[in-house]
C-alpha positions as CSV (number, residue, x, y, z in Angstrom):
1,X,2.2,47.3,87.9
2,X,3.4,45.8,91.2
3,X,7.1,45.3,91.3
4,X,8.3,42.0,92.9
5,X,8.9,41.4,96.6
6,X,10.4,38.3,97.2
7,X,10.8,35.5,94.4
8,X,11.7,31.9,94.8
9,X,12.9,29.1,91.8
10,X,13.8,26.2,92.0
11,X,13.8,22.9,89.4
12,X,13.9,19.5,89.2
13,X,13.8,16.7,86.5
14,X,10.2,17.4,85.6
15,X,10.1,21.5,86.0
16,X,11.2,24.6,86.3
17,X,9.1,26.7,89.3
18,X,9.1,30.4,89.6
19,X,7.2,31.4,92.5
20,X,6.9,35.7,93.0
21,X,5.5,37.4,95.9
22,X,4.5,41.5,94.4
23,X,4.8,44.1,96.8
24,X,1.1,44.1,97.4
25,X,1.4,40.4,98.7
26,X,-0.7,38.7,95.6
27,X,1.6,36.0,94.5
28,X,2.1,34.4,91.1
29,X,3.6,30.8,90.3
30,X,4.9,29.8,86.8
31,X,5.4,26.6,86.2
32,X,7.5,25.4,82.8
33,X,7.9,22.0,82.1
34,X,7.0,19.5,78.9
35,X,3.9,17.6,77.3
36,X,5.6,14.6,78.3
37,X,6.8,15.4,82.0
38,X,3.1,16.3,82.3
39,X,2.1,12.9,81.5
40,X,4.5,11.6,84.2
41,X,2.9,13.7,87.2
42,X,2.7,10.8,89.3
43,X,6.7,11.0,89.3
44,X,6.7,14.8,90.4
45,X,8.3,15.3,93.6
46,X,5.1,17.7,94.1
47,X,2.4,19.4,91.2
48,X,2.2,22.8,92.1
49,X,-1.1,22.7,90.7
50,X,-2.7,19.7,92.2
51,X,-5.6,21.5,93.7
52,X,-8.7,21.2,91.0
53,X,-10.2,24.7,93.3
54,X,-6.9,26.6,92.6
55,X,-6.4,25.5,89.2
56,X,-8.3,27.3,86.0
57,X,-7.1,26.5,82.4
58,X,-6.5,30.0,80.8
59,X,-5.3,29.1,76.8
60,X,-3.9,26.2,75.8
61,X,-3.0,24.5,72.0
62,X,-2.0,21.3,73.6
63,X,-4.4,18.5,73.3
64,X,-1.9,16.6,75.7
65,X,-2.1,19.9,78.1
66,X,-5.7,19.2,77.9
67,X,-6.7,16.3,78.7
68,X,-3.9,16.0,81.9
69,X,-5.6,18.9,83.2
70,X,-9.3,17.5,82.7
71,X,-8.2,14.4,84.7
72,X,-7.4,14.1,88.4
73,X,-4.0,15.0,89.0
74,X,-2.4,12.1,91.2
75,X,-1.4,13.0,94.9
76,X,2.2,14.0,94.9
77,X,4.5,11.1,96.4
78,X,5.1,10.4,100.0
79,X,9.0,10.2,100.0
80,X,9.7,9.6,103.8
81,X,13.4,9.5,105.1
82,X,15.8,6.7,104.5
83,X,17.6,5.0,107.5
84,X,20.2,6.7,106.3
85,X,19.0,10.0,106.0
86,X,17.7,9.6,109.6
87,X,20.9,8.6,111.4
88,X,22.6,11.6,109.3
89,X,19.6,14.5,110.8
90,X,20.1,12.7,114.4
91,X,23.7,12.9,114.4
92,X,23.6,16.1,113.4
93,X,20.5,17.0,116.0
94,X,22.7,15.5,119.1
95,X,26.2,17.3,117.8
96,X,24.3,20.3,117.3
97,X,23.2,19.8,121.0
98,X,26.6,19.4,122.2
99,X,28.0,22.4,120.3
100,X,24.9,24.3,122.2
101,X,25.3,23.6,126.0
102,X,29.5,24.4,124.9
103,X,28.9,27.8,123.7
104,X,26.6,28.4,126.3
105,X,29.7,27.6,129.0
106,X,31.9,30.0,127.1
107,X,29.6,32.6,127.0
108,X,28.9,32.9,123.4
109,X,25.4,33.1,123.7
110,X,24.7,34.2,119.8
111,X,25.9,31.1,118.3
112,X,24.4,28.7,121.3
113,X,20.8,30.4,120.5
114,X,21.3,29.9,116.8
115,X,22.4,26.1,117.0
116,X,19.3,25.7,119.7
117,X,17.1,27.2,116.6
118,X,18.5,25.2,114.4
119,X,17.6,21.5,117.1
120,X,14.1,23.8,117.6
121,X,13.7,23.6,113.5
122,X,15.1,20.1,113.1
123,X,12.1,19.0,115.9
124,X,9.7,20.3,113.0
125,X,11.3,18.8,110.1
126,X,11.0,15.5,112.4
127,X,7.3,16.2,113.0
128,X,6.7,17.3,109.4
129,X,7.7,13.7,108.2
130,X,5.5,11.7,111.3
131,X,2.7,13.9,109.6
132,X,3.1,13.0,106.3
133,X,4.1,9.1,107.0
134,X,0.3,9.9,108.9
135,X,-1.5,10.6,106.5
136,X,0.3,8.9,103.9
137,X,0.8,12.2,101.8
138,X,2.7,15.5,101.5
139,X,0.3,18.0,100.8
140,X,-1.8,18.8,103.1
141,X,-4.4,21.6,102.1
142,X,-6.6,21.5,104.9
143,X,-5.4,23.0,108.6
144,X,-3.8,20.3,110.6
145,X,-6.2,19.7,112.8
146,X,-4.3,18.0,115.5
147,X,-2.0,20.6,115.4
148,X,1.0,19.0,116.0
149,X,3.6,21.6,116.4
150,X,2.0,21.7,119.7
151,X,4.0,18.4,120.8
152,X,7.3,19.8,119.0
153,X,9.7,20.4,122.1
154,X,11.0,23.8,122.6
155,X,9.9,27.2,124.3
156,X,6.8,27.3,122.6
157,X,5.9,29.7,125.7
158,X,7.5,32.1,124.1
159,X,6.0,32.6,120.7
160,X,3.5,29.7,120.1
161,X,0.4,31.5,120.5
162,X,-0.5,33.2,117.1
163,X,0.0,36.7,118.0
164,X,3.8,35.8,119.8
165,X,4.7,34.1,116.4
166,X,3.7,37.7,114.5
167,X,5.8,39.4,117.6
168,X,9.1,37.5,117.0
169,X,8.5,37.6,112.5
170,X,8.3,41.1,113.5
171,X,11.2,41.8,115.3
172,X,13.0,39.5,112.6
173,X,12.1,41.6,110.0
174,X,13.3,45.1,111.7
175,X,16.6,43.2,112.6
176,X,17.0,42.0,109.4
177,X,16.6,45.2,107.9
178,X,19.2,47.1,110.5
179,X,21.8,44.3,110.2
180,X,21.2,44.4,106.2
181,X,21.7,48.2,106.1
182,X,24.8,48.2,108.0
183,X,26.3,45.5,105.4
184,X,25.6,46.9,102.4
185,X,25.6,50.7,101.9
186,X,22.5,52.3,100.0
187,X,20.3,49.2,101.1
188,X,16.8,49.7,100.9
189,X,14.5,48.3,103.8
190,X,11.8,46.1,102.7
191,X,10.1,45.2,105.6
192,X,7.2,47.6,105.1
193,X,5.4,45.0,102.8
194,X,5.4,42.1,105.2
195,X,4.8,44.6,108.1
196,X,2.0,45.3,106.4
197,X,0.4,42.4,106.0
198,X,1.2,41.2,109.8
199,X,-0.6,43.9,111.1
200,X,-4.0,42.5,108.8
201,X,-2.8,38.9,110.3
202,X,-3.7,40.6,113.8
203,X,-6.5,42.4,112.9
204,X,-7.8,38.9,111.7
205,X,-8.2,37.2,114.8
């Protein structure tokens, strides 16, 4: 049996997620929650298991269970930014700016390329929520066909086309995996899995 890779949880009101990545890349999500959360799935912040093409019914003694999963599952909820929450991600977008350009003066160029990563990420957060306020929902299954991190400012020249973005996940990985050893003595690297599977990402095109 494959041993885990990666795992992610996380929970809300209405469930518990577990979401593992093996080493061999499959990945598994498990999904706990109640017979009557399930019958509030139009409250869900997301349902993991929305899809009707990725979704198969394996056992069940729940005639609740049942019939939610025989019906339509709703479209999880479009839950754009407040005011609020938008003066609070610009604010922190043009500080962020300013603490940039100041390290970059004093020389410190680690922390001025990290807080420009950080503006470069905050640019596709923004865009993430045009898209969804779009297309008035949050999952999107299909590709984005207007591809719109192609208008997100930044040095996309750099790593936008598909085979620069594998380059610089790369290179992330084998950094992360030197800085990680030198931290913590008898580490072991684990980059080998992900390696593996960008090298079939650039066979694929």
């Amino acid at each position: 049996m494959r041993r885990p890779y990666a795992v992610d949880q996380r929970s809300d009101a209405f469930t518990c997620v577990t979401r593992v990545c093996f080493e061999d890349m499959r990945r598994l999500d498990v999904v706990v929650t109640t017979e009557a959360a399930l019958l509030q799935a139009e409250r869900w912040p997301s349902v993991p298991f929305a899809d009707p093409k990725r979704r198969k019914l394996v056992f069940s003694r729940s005639a609740v269970v049942d019939r939610a999963l025989a019906a339509p599952l709703p479209d999880p909820p479009v839950r754009l930014a407040s005011d609020e929450e938008f003066a609070r991600l610009s604010n922190a977008f043009w500080f962020r700016g300013v603490m940039a350009v100041t390290k970059v003066v004093r020389g410190d160029r680690l922390v001025a390329v990290h807080l420009a990563l950080d503006m470069l990420r905050d640019c596709c957060f923004l865009t993430m929520l045009l898209r969804d306020r779009a297309a008035g929902a949050a999952f999107h299954p299909a590709p984005d066909r207007n591809d719109r991190v192609a208008a997100v400012p930044g040095t996309w020249d750099l790593v936008y086309s598909r085979g620069g973005i594998l380059d610089l996940i790369e290179r992330a990985c084998v950094g992360f995996d030197k800085l990680a050893a030198e931290w913590t003595p008898g580490y072991r690297p684990r980059s080998g899995p992900l390696r593996s599977l960008i090298d079939a990402a650039r066979r694929s095109f």
